[in-house]
ZAPA-294962 format. One line per 5 residues: their letters; for each residue x, y, z of N, C-alpha, C. Coordinates in steps of 0.02 Angstrom, whole numbers. Layout:
a	X/Y/Z/X/Y/Z/X/Y/Z | ...
***
This chain:
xxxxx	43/-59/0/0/0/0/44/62/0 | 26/104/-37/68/180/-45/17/220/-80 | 36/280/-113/5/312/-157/39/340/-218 | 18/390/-253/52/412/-299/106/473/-276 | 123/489/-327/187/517/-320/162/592/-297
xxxxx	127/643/-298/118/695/-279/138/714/-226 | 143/749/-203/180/792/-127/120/786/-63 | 126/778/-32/69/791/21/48/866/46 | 112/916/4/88/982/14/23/985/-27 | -6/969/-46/-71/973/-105/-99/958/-68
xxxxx	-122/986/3/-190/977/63/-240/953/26 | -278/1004/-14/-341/984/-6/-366/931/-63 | -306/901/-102/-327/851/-151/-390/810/-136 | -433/823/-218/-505/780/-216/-493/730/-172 | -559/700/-124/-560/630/-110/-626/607/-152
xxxxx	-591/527/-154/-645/481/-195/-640/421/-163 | -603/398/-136/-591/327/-74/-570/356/-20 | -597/316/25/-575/295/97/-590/247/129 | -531/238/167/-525/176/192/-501/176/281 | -560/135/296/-583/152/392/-535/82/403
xxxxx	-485/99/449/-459/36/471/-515/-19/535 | -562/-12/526/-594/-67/562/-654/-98/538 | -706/-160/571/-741/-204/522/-792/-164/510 | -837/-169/447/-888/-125/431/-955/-147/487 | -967/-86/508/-1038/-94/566/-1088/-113/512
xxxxx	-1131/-113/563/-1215/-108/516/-1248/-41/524 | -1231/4/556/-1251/67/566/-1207/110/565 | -1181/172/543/-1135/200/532/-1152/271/490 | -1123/337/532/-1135/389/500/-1084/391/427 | -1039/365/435/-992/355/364/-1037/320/308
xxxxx	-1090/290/306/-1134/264/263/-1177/339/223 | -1202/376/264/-1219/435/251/-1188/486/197 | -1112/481/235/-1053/505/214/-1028/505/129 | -1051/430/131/-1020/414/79/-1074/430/10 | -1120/418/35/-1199/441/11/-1191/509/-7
xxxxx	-1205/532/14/-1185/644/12/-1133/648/-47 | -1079/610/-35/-1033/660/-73/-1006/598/-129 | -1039/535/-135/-1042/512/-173/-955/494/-197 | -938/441/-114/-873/427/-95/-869/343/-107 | -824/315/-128/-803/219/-107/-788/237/-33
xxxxx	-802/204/-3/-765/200/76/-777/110/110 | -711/90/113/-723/19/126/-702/6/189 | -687/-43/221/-700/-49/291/-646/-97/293 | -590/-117/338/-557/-176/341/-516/-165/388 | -513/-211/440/-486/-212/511/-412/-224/523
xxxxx	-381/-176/536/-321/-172/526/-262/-217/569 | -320/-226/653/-290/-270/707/-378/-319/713 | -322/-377/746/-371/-428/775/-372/-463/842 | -399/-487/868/-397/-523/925/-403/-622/927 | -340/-645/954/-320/-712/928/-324/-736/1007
xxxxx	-360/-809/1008/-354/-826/1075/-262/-876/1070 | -234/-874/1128/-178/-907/1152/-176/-964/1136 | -137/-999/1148/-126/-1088/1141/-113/-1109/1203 | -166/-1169/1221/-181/-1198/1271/-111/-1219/1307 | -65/-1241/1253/-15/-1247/1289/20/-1189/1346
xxxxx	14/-1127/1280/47/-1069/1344/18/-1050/1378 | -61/-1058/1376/-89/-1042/1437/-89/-1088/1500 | -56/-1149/1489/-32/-1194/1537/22/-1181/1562 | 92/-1159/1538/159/-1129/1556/127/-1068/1589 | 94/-1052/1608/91/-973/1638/83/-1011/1715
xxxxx	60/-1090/1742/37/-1116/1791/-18/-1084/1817 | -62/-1075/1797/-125/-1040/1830/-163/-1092/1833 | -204/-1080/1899/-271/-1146/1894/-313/-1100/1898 | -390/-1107/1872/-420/-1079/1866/-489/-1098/1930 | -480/-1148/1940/-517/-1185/2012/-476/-1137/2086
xxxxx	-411/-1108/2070/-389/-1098/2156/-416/-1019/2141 | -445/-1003/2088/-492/-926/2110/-559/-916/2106 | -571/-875/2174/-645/-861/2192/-674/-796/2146 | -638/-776/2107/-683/-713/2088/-651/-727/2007 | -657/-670/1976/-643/-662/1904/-648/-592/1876
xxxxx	-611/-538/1861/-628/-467/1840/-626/-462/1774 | -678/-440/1731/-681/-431/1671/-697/-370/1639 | -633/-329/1602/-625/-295/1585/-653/-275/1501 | -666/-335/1476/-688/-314/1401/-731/-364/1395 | -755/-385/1319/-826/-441/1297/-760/-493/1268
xxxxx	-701/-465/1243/-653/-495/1200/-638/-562/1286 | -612/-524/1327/-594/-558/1389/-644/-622/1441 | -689/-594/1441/-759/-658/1438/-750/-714/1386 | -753/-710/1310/-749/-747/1281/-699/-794/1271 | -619/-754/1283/-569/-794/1282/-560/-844/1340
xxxxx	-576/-813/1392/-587/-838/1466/-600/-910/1470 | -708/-911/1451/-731/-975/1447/-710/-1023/1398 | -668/-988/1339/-643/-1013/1281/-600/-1073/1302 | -550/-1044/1369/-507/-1098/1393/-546/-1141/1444 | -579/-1119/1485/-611/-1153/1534/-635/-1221/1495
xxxxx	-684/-1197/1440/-676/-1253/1382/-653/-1328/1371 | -565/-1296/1327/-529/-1317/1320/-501/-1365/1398 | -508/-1323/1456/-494/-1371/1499/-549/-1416/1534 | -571/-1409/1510/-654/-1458/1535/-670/-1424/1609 | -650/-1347/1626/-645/-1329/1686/-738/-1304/1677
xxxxx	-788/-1333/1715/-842/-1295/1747/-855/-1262/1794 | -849/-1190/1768/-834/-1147/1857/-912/-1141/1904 | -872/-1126/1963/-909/-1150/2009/-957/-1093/2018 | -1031/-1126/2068/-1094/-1073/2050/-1077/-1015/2112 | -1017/-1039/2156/-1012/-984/2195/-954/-925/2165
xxxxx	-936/-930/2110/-896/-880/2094/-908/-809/2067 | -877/-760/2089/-903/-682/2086/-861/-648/2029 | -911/-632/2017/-865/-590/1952/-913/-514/1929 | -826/-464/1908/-818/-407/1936/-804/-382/1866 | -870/-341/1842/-864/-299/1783/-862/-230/1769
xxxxx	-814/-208/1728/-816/-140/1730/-861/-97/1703 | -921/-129/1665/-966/-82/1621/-1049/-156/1632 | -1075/-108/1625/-1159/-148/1619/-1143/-190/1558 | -1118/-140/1488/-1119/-189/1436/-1092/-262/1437 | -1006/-256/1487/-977/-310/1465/-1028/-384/1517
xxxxx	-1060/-343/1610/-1099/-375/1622/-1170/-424/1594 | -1189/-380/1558/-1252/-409/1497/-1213/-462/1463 | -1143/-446/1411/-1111/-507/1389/-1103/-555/1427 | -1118/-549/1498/-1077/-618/1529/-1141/-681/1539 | -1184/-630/1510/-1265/-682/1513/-1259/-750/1460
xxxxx	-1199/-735/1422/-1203/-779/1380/-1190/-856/1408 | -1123/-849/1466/-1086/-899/1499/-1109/-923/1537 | -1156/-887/1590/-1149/-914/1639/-1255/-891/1659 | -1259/-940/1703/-1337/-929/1731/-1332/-867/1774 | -1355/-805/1740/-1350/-733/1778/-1364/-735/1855
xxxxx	-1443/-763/1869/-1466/-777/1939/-1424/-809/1977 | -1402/-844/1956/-1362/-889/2003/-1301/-865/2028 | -1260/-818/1994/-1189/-798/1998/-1212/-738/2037 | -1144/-719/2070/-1126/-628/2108/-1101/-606/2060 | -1149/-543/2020/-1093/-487/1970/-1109/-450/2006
xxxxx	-1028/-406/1993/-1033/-336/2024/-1021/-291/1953 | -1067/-220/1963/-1054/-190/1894/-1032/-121/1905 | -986/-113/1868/-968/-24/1875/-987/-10/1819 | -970/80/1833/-1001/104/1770/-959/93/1697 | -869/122/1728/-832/125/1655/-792/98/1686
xxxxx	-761/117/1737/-689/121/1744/-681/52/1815 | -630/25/1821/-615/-6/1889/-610/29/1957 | -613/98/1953/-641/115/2035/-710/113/2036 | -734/114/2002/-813/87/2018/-832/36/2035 | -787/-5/2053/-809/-48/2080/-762/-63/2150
xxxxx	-744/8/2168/-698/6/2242/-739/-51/2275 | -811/-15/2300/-837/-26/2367/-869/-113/2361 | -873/-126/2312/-875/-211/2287/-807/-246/2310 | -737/-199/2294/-686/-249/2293/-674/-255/2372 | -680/-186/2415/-663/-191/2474/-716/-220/2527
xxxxx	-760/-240/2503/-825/-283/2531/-812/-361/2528 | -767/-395/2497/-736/-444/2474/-672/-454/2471 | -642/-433/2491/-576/-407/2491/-521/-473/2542 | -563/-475/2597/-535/-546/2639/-548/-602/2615 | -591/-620/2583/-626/-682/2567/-586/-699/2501
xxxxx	-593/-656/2457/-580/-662/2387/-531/-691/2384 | -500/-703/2296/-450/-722/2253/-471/-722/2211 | -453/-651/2164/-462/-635/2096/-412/-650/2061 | -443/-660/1987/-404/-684/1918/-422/-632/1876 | -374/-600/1829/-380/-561/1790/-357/-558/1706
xxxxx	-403/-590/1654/-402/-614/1620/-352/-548/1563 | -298/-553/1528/-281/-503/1507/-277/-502/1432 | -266/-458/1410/-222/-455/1318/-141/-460/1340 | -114/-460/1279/-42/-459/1262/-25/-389/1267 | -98/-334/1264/-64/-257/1292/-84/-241/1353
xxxxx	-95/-276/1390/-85/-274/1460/-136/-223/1493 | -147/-199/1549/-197/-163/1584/-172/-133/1650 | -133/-81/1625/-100/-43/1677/-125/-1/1724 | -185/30/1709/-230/60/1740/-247/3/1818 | -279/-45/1757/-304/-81/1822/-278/-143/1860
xxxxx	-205/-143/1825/-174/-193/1885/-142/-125/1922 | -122/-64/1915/-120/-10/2005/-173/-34/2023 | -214/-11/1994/-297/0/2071/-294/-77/2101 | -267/-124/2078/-290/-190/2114/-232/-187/2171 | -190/-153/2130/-111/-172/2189/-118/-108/2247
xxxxx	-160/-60/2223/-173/-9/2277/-219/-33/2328 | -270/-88/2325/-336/-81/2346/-272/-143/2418 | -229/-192/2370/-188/-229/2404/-237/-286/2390 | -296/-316/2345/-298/-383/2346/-264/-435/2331 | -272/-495/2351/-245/-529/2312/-267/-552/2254
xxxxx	-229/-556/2198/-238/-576/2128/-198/-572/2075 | -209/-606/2035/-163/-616/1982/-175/-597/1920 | -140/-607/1879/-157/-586/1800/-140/-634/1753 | -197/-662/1705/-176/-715/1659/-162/-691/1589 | -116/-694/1542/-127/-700/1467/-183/-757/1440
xxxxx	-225/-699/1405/-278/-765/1374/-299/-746/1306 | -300/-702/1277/-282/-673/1212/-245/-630/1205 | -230/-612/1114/-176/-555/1081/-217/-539/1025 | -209/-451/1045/-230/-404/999/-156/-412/932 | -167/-425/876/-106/-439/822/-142/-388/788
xxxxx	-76/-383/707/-109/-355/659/-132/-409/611 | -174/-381/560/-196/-435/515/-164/-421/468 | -177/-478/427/-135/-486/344/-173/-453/308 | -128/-395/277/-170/-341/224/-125/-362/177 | -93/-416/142/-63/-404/91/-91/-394/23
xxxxx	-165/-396/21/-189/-406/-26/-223/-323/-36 | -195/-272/-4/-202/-211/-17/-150/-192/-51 | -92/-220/-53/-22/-184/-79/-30/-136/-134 | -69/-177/-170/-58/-112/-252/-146/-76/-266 | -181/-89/-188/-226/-48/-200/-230/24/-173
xxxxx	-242/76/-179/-233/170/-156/-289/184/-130 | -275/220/-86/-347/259/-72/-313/310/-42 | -378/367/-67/-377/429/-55/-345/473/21 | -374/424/67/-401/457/129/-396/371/184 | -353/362/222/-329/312/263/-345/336/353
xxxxx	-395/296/376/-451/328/429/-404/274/482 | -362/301/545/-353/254/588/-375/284/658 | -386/215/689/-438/268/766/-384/221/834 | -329/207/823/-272/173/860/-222/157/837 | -161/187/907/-91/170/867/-61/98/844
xxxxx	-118/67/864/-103/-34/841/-102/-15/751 | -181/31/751/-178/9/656/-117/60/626 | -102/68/674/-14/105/624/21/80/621 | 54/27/683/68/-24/687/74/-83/618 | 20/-103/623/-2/-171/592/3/-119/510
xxxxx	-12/-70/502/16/-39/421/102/-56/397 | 144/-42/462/213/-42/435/221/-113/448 | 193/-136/494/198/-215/489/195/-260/437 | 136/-251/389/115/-274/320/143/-237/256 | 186/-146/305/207/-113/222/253/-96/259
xxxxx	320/-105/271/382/-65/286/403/-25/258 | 380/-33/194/415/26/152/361/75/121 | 321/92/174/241/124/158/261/205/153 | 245/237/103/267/289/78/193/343/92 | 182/409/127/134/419/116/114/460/61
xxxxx	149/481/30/159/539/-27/96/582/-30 | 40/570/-78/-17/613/-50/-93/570/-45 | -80/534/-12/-143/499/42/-138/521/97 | -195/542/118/-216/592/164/-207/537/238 | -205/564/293/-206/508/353/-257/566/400
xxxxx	-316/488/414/-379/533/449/-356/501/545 | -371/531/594/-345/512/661/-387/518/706 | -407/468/751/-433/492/823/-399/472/865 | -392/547/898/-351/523/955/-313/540/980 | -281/570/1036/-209/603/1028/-152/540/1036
xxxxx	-176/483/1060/-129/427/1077/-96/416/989 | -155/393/945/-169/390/876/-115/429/841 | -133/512/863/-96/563/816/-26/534/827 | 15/549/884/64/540/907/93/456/865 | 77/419/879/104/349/821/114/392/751
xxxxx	49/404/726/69/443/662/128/496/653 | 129/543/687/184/593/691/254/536/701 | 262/495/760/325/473/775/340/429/702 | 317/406/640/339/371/591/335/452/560 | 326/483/542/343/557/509/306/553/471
xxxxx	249/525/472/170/570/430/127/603/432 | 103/635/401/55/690/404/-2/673/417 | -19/742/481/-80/699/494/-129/765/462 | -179/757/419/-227/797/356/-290/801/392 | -323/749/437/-371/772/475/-387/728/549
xxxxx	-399/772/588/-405/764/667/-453/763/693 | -469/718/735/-545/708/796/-511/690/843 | -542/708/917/-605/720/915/-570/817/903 | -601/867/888/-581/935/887/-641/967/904 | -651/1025/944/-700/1058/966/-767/1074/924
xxxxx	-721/1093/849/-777/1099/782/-816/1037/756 | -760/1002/774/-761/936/748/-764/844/806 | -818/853/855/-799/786/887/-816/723/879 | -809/699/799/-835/649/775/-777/612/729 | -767/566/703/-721/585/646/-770/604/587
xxxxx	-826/566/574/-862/578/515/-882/659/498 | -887/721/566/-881/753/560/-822/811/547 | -751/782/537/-695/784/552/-687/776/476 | -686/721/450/-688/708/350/-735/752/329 | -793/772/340/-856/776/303/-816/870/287
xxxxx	-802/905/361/-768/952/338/-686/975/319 | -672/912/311/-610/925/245/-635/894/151 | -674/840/175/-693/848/74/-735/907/72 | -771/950/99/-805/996/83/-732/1056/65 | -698/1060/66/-640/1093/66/-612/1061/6
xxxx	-597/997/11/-553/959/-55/-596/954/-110 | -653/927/-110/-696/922/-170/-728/987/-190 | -710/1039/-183/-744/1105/-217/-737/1096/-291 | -787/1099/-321/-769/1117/-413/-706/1177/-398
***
């Protein structure tokens, strides 16, 4: 993947493609988007989420029977979770409590387990919301903390602040995916909303040139990946004018596509 040879000083060059580094929703103001101004805009996920191998999740020595609780931080982390429990013919037990950081990922956990029967505790977003749950349990417990390969720094402090005991397992990895089959395709306008899909770009293109394809960003974590490989970043969200990305594109082709 690259583009043509033009300079990237040529800001406001027409757009006619774009391309959102993640999977196409079913609802989406970029559908609109593309509608209006009478844009291609395709969808393709730049990172993925891979569960572990049973084996290494055996080298880590974790049993999953010597813990009373379970904290679940995402829907990705539930799934990989029971994924192994699975694999180990482990049926967890009906007295085990488990500690979610959002209603949503709680609702997901309806899938696993008989809701009535289990202790969830639910916060709103974040892991101090659920202080007064952890320190209500706090003697009794032994939490497990199901993780990614990018780890959860936020909330292994608050666990090591609160002083429970618990641990942290690897049980999936966020990777990049195989785009090789973009190499000799261009687009206008390259939409990334995390520094993974910048990542997983030089991963699949090392020798990715931006010349004048535009790079769309949310994020300041986002911008910053972009800037540290030395590309231009052409348009920014969230921005005060702008706290959308779709509203963020919509007013730069109104700028680029002028007759």
């Amino acid at each position: 993947m690259s583009a043509n040879s033009t300079s990237v000083k040529e800001k406001y060059k027409k757009v006619k493609t774009i391309l959102v580094s993640q999977p196409k929703p079913s609802r989406s103001p970029f559908f609109a988007l593309e509608e209006k101004y009478n844009l291609k805009i395709d969808w393709r996920p730049f990172i993925h989420v891979e569960a572990i191998d049973i084996k290494e999740f055996r080298r880590q020595r974790i049993k999953i029977e010597d813990f009373t609780s379970v904290i679940f931080t995402s829907k990705n982390a539930i799934d990989h979770f029971f994924s192994i429990c699975e694999e180990l013919r482990h049926k967890m037990s009906q007295e085990t409590k488990y500690f979610c950081l959002s209603e949503a990922i709680a609702n997901y956990l309806q899938k696993f387990i008989v809701y009535r029967k289990r202790k969830v505790f639910t916060g709103r977003k974040t892991i101090a919301d659920l202080k007064t749950a952890f320190m209500k349990h706090k003697e009794k417990e032994k939490f497990l903390l199901p993780m990614s390969n990018l780890g959860a720094t936020v909330v292994c402090d608050y666990l090591n602040e609160l002083e429970l005991d618990w641990k942290d397992s690897l049980m999936y990895r966020t990777v990049a995916s195989d785009l090789s089959d973009l190499e000799d395709v261009f687009y206008d306008v390259l939409v990334f909303y995390s520094p993974l899909g910048i990542e997983s770009l030089y991963e699949n293109f090392p020798q990715f040139i931006q010349n004048d394809t535009r790079i769309a960003v949310f994020g300041n974590k986002t911008s910053k990946a972009v800037e540290e490989r030395g590309l231009t970043i052409n348009v920014k969200a969230p921005m005060p004018e702008s706290p959308s990305m779709t509203m963020a594109l919509e007013k730069y082709i109104q700028q680029a596509n002028k007759k």
